[in-house]
Biopython code that builds the backbone (N, CA, C, O; Angstrom):
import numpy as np
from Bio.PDB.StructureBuilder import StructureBuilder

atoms = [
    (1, "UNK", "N", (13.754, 96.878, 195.345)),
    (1, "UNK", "CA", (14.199, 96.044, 194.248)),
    (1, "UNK", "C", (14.849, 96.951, 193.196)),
    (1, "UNK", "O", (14.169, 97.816, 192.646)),
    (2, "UNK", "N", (16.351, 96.753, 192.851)),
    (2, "UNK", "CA", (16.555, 98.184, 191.345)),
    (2, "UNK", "C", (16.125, 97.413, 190.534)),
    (2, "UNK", "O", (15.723, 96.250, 190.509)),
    (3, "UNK", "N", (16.261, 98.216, 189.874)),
    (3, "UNK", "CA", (15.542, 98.826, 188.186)),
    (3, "UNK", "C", (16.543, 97.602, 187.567)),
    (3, "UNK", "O", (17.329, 96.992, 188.293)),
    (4, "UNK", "N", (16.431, 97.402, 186.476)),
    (4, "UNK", "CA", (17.616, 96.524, 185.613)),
    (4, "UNK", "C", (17.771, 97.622, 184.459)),
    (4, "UNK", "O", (16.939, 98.474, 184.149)),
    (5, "UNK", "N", (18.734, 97.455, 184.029)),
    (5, "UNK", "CA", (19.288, 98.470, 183.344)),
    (5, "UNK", "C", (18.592, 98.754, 182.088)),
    (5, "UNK", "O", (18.075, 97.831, 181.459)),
    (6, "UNK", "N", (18.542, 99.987, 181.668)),
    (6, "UNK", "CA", (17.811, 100.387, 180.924)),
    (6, "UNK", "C", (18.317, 100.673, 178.822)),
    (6, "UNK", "O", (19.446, 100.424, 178.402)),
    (7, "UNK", "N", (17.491, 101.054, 178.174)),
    (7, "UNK", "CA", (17.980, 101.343, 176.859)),
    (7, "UNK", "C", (18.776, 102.790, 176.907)),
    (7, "UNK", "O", (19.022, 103.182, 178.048)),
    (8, "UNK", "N", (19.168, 103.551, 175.931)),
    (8, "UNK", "CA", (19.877, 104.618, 176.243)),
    (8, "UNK", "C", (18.696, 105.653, 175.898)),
    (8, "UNK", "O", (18.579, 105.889, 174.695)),
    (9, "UNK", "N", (17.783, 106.321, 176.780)),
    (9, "UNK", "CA", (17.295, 107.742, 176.110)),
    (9, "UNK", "C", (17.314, 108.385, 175.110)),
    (9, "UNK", "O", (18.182, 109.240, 174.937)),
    (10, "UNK", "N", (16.461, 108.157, 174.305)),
    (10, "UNK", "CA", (16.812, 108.909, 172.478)),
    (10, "UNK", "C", (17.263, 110.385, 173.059)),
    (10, "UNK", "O", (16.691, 111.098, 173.884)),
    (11, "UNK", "N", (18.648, 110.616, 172.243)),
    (11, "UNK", "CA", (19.044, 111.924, 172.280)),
    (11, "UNK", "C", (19.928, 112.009, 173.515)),
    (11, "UNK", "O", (19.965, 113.121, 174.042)),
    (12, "UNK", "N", (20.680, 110.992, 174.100)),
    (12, "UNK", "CA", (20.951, 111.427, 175.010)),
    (12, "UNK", "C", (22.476, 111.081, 174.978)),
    (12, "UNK", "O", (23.317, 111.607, 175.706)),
    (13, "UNK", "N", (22.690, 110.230, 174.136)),
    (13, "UNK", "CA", (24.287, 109.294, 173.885)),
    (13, "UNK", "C", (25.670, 110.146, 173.532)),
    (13, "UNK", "O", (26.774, 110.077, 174.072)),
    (14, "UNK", "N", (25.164, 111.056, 172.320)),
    (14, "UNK", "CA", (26.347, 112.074, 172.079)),
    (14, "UNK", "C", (26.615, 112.375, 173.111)),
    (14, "UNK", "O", (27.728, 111.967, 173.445)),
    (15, "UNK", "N", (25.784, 113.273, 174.276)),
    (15, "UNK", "CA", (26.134, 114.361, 175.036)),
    (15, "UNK", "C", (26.607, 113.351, 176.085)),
    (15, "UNK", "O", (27.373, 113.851, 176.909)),
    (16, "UNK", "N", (26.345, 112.085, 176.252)),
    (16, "UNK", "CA", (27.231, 111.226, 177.353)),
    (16, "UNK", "C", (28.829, 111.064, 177.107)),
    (16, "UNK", "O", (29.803, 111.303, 177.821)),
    (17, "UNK", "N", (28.633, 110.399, 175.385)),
    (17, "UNK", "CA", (29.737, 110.428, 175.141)),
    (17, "UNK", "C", (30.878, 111.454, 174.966)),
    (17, "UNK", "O", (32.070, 111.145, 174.985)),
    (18, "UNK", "N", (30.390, 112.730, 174.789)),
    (18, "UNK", "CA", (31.400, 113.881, 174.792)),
    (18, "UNK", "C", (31.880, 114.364, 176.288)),
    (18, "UNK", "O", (32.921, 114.903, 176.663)),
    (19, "UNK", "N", (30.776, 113.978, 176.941)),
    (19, "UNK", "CA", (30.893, 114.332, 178.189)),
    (19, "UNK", "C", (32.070, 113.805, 178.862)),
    (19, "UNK", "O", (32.850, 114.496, 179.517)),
    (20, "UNK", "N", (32.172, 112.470, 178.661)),
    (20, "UNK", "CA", (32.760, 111.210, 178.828)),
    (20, "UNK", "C", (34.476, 111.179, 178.564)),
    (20, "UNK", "O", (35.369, 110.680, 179.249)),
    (21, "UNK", "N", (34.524, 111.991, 177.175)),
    (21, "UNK", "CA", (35.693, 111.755, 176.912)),
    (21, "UNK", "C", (36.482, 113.223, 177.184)),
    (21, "UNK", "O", (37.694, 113.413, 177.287)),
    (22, "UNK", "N", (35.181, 114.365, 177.277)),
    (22, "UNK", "CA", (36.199, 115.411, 178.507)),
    (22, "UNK", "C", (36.427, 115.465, 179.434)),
    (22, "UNK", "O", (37.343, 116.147, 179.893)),
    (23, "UNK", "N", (35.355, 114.463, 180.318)),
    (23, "UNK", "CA", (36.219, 114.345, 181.639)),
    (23, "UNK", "C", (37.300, 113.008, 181.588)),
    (23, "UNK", "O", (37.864, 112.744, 182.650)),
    (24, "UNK", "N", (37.527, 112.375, 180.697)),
    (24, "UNK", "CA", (38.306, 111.504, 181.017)),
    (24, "UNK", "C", (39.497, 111.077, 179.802)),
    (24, "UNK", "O", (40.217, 110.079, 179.756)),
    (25, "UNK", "N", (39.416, 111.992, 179.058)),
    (25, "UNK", "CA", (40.544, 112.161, 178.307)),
    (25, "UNK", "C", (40.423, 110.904, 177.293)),
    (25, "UNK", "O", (39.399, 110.237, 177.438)),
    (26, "UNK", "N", (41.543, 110.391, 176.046)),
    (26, "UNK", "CA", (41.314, 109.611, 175.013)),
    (26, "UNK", "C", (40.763, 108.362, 175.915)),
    (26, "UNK", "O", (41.137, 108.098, 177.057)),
    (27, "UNK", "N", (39.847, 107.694, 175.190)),
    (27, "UNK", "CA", (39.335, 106.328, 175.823)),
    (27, "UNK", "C", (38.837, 105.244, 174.116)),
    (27, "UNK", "O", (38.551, 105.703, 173.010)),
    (28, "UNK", "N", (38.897, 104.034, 174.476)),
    (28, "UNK", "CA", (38.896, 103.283, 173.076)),
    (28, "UNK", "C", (37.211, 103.210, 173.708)),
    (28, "UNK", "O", (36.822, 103.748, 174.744)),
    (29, "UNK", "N", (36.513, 102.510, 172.892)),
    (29, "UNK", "CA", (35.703, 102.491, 172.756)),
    (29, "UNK", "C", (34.698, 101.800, 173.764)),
    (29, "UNK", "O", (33.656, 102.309, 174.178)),
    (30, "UNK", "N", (35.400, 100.031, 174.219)),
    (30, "UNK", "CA", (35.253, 99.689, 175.702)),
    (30, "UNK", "C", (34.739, 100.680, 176.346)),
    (30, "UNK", "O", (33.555, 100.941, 176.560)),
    (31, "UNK", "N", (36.075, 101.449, 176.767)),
    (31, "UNK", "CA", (36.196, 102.124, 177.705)),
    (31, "UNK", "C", (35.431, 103.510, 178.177)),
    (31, "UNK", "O", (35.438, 103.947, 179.328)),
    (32, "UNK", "N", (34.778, 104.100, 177.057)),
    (32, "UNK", "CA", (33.532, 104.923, 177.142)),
    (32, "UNK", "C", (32.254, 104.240, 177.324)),
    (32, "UNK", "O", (31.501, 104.934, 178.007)),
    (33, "UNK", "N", (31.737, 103.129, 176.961)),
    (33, "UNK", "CA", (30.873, 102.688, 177.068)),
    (33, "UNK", "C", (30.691, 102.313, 178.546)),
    (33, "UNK", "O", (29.671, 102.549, 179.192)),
    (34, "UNK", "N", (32.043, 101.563, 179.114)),
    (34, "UNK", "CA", (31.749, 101.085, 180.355)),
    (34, "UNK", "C", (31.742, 101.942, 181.558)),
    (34, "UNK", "O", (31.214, 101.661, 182.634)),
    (35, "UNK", "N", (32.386, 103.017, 181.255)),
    (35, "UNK", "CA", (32.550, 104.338, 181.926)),
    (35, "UNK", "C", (31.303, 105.242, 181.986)),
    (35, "UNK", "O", (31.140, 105.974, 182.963)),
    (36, "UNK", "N", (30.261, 105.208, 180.788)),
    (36, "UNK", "CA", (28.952, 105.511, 181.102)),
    (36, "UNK", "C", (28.450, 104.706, 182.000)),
    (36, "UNK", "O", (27.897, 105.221, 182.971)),
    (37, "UNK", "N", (28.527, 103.205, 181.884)),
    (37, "UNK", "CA", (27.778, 102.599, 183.048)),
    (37, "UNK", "C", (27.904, 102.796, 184.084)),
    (37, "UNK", "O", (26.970, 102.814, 184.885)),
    (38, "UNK", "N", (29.130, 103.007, 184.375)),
    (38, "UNK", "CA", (29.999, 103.223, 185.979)),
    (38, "UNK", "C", (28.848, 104.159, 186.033)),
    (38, "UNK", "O", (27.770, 103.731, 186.446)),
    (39, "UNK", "N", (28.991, 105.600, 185.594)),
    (39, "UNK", "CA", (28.243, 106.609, 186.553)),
    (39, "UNK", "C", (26.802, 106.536, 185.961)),
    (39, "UNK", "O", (26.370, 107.626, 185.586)),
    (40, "UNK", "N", (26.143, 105.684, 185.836)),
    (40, "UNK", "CA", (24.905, 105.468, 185.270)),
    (40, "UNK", "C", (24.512, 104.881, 186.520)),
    (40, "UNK", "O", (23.462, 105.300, 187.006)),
    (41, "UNK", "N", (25.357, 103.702, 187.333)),
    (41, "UNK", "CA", (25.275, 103.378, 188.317)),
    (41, "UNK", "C", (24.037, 101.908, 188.174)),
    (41, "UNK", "O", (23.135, 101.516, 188.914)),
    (42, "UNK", "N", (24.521, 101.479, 186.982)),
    (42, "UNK", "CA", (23.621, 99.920, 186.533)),
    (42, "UNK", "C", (22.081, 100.380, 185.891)),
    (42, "UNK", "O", (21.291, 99.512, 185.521)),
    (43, "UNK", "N", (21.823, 101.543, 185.823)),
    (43, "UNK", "CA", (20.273, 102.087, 185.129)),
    (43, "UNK", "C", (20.747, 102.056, 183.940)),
    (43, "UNK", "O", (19.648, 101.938, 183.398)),
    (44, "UNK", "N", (21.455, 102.064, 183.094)),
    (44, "UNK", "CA", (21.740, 101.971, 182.066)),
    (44, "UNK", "C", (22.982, 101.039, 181.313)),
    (44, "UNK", "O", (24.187, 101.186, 181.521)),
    (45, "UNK", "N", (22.365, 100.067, 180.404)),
    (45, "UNK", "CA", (23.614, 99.308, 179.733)),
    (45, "UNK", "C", (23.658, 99.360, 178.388)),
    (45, "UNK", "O", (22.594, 99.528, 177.793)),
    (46, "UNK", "N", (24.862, 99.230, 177.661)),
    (46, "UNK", "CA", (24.967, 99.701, 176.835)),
    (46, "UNK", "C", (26.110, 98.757, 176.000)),
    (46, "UNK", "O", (27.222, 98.512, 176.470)),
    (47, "UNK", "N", (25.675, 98.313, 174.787)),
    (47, "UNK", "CA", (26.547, 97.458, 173.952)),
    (47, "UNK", "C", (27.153, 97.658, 172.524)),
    (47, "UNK", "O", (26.509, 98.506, 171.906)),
    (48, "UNK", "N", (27.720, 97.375, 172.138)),
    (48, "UNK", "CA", (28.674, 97.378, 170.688)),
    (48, "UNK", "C", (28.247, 97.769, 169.818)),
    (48, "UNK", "O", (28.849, 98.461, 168.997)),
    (49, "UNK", "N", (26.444, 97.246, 169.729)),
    (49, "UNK", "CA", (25.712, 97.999, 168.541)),
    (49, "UNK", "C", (25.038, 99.041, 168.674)),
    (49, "UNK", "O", (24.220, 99.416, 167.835)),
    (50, "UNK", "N", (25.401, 99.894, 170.194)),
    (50, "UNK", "CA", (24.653, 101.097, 170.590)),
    (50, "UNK", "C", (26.330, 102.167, 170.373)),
    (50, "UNK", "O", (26.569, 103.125, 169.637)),
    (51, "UNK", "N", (27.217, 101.409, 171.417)),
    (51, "UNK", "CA", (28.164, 102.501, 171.271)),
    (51, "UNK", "C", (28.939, 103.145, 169.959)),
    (51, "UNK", "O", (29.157, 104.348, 169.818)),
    (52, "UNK", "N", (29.368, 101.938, 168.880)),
    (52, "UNK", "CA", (30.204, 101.907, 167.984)),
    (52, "UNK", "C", (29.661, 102.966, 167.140)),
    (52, "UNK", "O", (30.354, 103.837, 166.614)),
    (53, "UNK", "N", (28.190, 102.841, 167.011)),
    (53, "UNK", "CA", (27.515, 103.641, 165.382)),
    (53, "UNK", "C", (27.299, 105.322, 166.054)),
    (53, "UNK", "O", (27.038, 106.336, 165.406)),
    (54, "UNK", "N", (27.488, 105.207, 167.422)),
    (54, "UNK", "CA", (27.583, 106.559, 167.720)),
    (54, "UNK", "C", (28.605, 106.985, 167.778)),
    (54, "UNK", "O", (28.768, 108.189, 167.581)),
    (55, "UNK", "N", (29.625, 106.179, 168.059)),
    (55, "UNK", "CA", (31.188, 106.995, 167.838)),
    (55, "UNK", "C", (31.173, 107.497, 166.501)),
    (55, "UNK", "O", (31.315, 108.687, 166.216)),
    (56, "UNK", "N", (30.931, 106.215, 165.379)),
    (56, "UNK", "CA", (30.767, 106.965, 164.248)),
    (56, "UNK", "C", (30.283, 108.038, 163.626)),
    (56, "UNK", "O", (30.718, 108.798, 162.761)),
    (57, "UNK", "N", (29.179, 107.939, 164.310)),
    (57, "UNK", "CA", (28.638, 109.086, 163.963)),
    (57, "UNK", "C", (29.066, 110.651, 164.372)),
    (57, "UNK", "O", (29.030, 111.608, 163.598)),
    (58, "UNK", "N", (29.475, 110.683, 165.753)),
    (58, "UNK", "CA", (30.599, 111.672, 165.720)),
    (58, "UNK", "C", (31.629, 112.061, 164.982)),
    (58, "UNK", "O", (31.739, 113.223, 164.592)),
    (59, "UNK", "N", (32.339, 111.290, 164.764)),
    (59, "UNK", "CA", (33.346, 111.338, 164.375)),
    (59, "UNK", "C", (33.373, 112.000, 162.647)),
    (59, "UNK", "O", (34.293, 112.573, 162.064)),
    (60, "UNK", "N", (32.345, 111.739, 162.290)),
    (60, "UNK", "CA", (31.901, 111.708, 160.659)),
    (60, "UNK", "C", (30.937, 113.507, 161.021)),
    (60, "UNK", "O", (30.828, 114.399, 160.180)),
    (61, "UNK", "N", (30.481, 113.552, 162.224)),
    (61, "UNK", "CA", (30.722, 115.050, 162.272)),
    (61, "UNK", "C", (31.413, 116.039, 162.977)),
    (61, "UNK", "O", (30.918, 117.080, 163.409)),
    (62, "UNK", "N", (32.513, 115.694, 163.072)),
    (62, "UNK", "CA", (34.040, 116.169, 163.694)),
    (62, "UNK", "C", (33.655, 117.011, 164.626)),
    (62, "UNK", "O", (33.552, 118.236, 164.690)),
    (63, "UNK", "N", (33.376, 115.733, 165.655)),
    (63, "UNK", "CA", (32.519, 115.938, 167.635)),
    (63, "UNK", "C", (34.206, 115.164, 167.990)),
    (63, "UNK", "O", (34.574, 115.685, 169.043)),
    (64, "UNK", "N", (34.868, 114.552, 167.691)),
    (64, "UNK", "CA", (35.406, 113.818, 168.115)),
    (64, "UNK", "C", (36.829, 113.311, 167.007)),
    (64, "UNK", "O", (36.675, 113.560, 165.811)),
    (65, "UNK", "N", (37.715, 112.851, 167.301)),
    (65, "UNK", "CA", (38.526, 112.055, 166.509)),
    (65, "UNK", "C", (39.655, 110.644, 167.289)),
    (65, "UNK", "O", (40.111, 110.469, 168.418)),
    (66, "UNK", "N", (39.721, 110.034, 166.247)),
    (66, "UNK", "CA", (40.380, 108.641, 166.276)),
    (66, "UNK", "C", (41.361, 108.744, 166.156)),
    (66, "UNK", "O", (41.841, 109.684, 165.522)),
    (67, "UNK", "N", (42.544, 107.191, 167.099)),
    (67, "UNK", "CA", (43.652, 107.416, 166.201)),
    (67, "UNK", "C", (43.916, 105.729, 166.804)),
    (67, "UNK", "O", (43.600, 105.438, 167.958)),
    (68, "UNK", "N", (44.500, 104.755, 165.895)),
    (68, "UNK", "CA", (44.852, 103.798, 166.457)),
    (68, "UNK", "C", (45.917, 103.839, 167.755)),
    (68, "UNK", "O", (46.899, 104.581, 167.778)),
    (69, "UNK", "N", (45.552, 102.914, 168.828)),
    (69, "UNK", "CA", (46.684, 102.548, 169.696)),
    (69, "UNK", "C", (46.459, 101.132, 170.453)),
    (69, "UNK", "O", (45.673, 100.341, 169.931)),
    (70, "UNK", "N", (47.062, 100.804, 171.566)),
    (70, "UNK", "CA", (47.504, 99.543, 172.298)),
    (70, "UNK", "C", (46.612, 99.793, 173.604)),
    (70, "UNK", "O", (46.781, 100.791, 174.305)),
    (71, "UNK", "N", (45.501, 98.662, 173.925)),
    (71, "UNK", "CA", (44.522, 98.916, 174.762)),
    (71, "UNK", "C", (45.666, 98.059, 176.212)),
    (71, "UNK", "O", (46.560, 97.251, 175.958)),
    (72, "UNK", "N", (45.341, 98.464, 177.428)),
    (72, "UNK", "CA", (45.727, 97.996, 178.451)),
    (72, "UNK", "C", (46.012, 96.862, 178.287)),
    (72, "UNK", "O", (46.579, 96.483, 179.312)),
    (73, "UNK", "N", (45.958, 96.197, 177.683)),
    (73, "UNK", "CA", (46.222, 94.339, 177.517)),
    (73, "UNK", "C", (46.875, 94.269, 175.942)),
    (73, "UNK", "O", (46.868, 93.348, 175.125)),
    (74, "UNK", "N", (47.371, 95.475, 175.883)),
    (74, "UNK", "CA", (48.443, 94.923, 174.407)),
    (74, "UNK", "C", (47.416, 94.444, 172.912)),
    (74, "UNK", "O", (47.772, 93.787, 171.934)),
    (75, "UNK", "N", (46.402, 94.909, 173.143)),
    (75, "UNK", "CA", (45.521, 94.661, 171.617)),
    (75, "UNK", "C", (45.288, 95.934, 171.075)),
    (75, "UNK", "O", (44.959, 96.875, 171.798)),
    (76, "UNK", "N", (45.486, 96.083, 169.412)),
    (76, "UNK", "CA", (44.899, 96.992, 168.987)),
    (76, "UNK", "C", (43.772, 97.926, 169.288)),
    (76, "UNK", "O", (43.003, 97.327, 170.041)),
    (77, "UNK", "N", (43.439, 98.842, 169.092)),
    (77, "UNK", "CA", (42.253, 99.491, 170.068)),
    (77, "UNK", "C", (41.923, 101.120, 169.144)),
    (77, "UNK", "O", (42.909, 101.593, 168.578)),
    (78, "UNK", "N", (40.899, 101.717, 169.052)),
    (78, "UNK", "CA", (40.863, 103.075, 168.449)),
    (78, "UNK", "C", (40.392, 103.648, 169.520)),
    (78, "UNK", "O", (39.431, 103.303, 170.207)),
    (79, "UNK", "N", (41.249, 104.723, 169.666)),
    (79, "UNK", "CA", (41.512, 106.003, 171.101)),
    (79, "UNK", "C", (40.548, 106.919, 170.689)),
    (79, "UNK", "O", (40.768, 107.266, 169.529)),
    (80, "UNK", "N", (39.477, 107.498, 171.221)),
    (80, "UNK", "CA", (38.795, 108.355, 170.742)),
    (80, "UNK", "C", (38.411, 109.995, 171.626)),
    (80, "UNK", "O", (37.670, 110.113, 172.602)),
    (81, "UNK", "N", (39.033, 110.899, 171.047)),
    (81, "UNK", "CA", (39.432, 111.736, 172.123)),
    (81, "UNK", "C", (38.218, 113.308, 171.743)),
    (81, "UNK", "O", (37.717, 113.365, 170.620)),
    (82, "UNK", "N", (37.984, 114.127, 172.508)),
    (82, "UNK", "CA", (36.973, 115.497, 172.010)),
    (82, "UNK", "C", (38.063, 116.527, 170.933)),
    (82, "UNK", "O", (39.235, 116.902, 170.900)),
    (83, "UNK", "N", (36.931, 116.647, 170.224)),
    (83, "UNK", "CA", (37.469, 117.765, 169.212)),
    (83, "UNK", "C", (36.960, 119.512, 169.709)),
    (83, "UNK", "O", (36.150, 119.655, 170.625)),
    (84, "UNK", "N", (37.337, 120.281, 169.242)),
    (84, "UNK", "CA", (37.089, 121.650, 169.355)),
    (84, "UNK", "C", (35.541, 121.700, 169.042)),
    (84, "UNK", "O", (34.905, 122.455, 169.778)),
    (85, "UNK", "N", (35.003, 121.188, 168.311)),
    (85, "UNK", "CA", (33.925, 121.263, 167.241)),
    (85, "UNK", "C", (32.936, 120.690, 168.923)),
    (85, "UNK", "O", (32.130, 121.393, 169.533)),
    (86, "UNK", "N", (33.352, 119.292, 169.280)),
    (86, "UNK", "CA", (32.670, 118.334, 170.106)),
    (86, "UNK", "C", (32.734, 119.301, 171.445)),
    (86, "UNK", "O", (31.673, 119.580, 172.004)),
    (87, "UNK", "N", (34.035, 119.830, 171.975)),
    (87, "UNK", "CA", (33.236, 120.967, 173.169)),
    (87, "UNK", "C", (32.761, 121.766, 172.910)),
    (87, "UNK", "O", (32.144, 122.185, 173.889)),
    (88, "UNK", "N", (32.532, 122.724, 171.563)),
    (88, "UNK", "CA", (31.041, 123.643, 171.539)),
    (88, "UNK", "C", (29.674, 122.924, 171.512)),
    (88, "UNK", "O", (28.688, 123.304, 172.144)),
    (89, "UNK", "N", (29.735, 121.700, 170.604)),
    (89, "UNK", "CA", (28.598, 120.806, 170.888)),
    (89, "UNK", "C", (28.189, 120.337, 172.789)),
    (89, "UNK", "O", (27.102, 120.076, 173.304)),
    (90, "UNK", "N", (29.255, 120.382, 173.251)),
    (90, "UNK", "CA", (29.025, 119.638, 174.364)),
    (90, "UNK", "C", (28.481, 120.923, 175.217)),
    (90, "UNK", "O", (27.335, 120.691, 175.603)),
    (91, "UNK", "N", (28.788, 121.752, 175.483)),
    (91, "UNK", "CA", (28.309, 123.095, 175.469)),
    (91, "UNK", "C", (26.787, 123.237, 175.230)),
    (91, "UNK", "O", (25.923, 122.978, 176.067)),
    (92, "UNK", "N", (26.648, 123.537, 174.386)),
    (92, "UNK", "CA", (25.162, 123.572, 173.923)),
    (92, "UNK", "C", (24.286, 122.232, 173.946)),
    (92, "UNK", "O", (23.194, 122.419, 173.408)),
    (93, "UNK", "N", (24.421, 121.296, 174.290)),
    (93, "UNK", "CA", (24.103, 120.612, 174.717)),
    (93, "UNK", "C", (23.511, 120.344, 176.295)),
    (93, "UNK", "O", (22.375, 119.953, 176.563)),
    (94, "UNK", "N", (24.503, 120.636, 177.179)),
    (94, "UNK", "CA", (24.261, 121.075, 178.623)),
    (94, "UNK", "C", (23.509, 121.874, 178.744)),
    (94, "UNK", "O", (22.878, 122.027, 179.790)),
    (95, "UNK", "N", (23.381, 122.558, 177.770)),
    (95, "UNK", "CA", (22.660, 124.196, 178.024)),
    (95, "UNK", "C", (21.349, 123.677, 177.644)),
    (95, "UNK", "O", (20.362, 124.199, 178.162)),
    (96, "UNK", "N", (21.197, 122.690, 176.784)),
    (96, "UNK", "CA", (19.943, 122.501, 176.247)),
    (96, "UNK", "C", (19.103, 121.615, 177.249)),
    (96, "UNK", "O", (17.900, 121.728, 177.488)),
    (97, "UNK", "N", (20.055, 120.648, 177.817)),
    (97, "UNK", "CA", (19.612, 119.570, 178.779)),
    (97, "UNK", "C", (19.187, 120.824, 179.744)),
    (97, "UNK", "O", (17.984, 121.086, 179.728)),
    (98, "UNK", "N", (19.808, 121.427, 180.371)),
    (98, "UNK", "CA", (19.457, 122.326, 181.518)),
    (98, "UNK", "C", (18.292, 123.144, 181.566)),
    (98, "UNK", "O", (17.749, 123.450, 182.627)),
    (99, "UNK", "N", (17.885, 123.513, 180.417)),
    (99, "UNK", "CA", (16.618, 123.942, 180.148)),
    (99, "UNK", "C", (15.066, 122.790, 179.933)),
    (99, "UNK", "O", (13.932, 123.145, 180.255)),
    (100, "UNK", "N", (15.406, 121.450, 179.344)),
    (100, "UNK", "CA", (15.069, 120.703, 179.491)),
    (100, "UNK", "C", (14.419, 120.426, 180.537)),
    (100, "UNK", "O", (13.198, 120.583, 180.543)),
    (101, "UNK", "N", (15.122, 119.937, 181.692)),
    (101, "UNK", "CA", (15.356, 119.770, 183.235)),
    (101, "UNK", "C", (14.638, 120.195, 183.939)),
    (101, "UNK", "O", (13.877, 119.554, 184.664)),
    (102, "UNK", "N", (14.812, 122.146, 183.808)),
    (102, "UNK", "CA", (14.192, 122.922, 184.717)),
    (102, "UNK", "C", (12.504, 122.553, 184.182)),
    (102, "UNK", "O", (11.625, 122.239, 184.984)),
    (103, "UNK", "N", (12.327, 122.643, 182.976)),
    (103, "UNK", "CA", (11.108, 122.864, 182.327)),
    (103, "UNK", "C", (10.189, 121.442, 182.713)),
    (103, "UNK", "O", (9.012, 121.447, 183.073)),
    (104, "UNK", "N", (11.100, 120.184, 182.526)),
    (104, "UNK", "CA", (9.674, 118.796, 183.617)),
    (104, "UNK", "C", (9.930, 119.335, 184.528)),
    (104, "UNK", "O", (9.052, 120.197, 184.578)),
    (105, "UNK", "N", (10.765, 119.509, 185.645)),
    (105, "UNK", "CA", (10.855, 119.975, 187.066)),
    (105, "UNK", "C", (9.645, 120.553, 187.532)),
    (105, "UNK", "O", (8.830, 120.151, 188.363)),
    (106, "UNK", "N", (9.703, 121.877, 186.626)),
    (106, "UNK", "CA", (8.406, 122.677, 186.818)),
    (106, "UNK", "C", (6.788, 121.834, 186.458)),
    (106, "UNK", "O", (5.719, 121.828, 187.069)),
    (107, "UNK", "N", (7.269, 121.142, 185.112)),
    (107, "UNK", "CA", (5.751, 120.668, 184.527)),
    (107, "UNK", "C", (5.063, 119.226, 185.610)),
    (107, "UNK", "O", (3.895, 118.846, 185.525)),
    (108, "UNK", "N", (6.225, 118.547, 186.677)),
    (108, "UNK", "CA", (6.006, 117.383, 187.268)),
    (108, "UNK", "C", (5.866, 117.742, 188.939)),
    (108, "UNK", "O", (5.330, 117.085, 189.832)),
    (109, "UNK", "N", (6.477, 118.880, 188.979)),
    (109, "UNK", "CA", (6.078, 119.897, 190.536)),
    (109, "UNK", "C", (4.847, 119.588, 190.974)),
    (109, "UNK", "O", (3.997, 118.806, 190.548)),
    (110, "UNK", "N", (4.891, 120.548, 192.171)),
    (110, "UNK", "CA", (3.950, 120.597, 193.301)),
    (110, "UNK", "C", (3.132, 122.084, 192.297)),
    (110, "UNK", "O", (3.592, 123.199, 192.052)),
    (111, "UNK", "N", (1.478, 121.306, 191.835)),
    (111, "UNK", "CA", (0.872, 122.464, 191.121)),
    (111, "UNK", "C", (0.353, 122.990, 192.216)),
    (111, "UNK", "O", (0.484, 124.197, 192.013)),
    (112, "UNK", "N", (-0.258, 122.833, 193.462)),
    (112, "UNK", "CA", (-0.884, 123.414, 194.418)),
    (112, "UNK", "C", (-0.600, 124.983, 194.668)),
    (112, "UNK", "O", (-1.181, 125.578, 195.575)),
]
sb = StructureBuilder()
sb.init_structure("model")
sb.init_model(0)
sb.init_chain("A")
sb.init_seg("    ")
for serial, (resi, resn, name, xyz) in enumerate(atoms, 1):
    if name == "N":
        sb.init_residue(resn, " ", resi, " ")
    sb.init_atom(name, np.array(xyz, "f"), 0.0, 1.0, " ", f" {name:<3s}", serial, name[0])
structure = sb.get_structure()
């Protein structure tokens, strides 16, 4: 039976979203959100009042920047693309998750 999709992991949204928009170049806001789901693979969903206040919040600490444009269907849309600032964050971030990782790995292992 899967899982139904889940809340987002405290602490885990920036580093999706930066992630997100270096591998996939400017995306409006839709389009990061739904693009986490894609490779979330339905464990995780995610809506307007989760994604938006985190863009903001990037953005307000220059992880990221905006610029208006025309979404695939001809509507206004804000493009939101990685800043210099957002790949050293994204950086240290990985690095932090990775240590993270190894460290339950070890603590949820085979103690025998």
């Amino acid at each position: 039976m899967p899982r139904p999709p889940a809340d987002v992991p405290y602490g885990t949204l920036d580093l999706m979203v930066l992630k997100t928009l270096e591998q996939m170049g400017p995306l409006h806001g839709y389009g990061i959100a739904r693009r986490i789901e894609q490779v979330a693979e339905g464990m995780l969903a995610l809506n307007q009042g989760t994604i938006y206040p985190a863009l903001l919040r990037l953005e307000q600490r220059g992880w990221i920047n905006s610029e208006w444009g025309s979404s695939e269907n001809n509507r206004r849309a804000r493009f939101y693309s990685i800043a210099k600032a957002g790949k050293r964050q994204l950086a240290a971030e990985q690095q932090s998750w990775a240590h993270t990782v190894a460290m339950m790995q070890r603590m949820l292992g085979d103690q025998s």
